[in-house]
N, C-alpha and C positions, 0 to 999 in steps of 0.2 A: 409441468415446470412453468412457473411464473415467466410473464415477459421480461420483468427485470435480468432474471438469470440466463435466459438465453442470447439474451445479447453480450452480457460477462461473457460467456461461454464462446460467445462467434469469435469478439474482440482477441480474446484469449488464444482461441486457438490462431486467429492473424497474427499475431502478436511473434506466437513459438515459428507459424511461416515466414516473417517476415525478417528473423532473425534478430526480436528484441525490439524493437525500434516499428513504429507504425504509423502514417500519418493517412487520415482519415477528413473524409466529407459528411458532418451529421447529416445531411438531410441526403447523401445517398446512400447512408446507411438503415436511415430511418424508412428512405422507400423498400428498399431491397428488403428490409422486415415487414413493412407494412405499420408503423407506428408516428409519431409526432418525431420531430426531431429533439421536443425539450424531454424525452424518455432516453434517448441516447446520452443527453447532458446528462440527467439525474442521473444516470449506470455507472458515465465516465467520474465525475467528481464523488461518487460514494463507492465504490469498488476501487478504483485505481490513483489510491492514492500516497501520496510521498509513504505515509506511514507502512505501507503496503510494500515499497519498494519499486513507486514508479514517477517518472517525472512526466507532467503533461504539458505541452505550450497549446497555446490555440490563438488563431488569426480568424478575426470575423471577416463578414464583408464577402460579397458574390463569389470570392474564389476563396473561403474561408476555409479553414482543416483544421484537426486537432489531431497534434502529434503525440503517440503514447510511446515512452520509452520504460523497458526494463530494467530499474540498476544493475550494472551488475560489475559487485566488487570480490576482493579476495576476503575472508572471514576475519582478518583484522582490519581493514582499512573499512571494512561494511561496518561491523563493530563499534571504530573510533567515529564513522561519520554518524553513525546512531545515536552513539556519546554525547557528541558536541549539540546534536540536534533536539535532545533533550527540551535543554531551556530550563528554566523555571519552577516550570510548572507543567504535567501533563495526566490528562483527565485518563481514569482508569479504560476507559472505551478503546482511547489510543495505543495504550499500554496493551492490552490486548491484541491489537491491530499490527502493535511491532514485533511480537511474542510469533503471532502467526506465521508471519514473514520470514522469523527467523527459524523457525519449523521448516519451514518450505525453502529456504536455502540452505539446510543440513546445517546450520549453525547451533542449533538446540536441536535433544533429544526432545520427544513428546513429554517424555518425565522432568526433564530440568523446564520445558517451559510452561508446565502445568506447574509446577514450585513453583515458578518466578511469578507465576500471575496470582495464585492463593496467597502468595506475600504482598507482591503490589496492589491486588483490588481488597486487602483487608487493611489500607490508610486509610484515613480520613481524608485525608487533604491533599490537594496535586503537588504542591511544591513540597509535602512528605514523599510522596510515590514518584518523585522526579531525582531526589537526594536518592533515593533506594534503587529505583532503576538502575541509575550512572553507577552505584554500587554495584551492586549484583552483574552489569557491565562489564566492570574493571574485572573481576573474579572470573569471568568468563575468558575475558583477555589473553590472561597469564597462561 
């Protein structure tokens, strides 16, 4: 197992301890593994992110933390804040990223959200796959 994934994995399973919600010291997280503290960054900002279904604040500075929290909404109102969150425009990567999340909140079957990503990553263009997203969204909705 990569060092990357083991720290996902520690985070993760704090996370389900702590009941959602987790605020954390990189660099005593970073000793207690035995790594740099900028390995703990790179984990937190590419694993635990909004599109994933998490919010993170962080406070630098000798008493610094980074607080990791779990969304957690009802399957319409998760839904609608995904909707709106949209935007524009969103690169197939993300779309991906939101697909997973929704797997892992029982909001999609594995089979509706392998559809929804064979349609969203065959655009071209983000602000086609962001029109189709909020589509296929709505449909979910109802």
């Amino acid at each position: 197992m990569m060092l990357s994934d083991m720290i996902a994995q520690m985070i993760e399973e704090m996370l389900v301890a702590e009941g959602g919600s987790l605020e954390l010291r990189r660099n005593d997280l970073a000793e207690k593994i035995g790594c740099v503290p900028s390995q703990i960054n790179y984990v937190i900002t590419s694993r635990f992110t909004p599109e994933k279904g998490y919010i993170i604040e962080s406070r630098r500075g000798g008493g610094g933390y980074v607080r990791i929290t779990k969304k957690a909404f009802d399957k319409d109102k998760y839904l609608m804040h995904l909707f709106f969150g949209i935007g524009d425009a969103i690169e197939a990567r993300a779309c991906t990223a939101c697909l997973e999340n929704l797997m892992a909140e029982n909001v999609l079957t594995q089979r509706e959200a392998a559809l929804m990503n064979a349609a969203l990553n065959s655009l071209a263009s983000d602000s086609a796959r962001a029109e189709m997203f909020r589509r296929l969204l709505l449909v979910v909705m109802k």
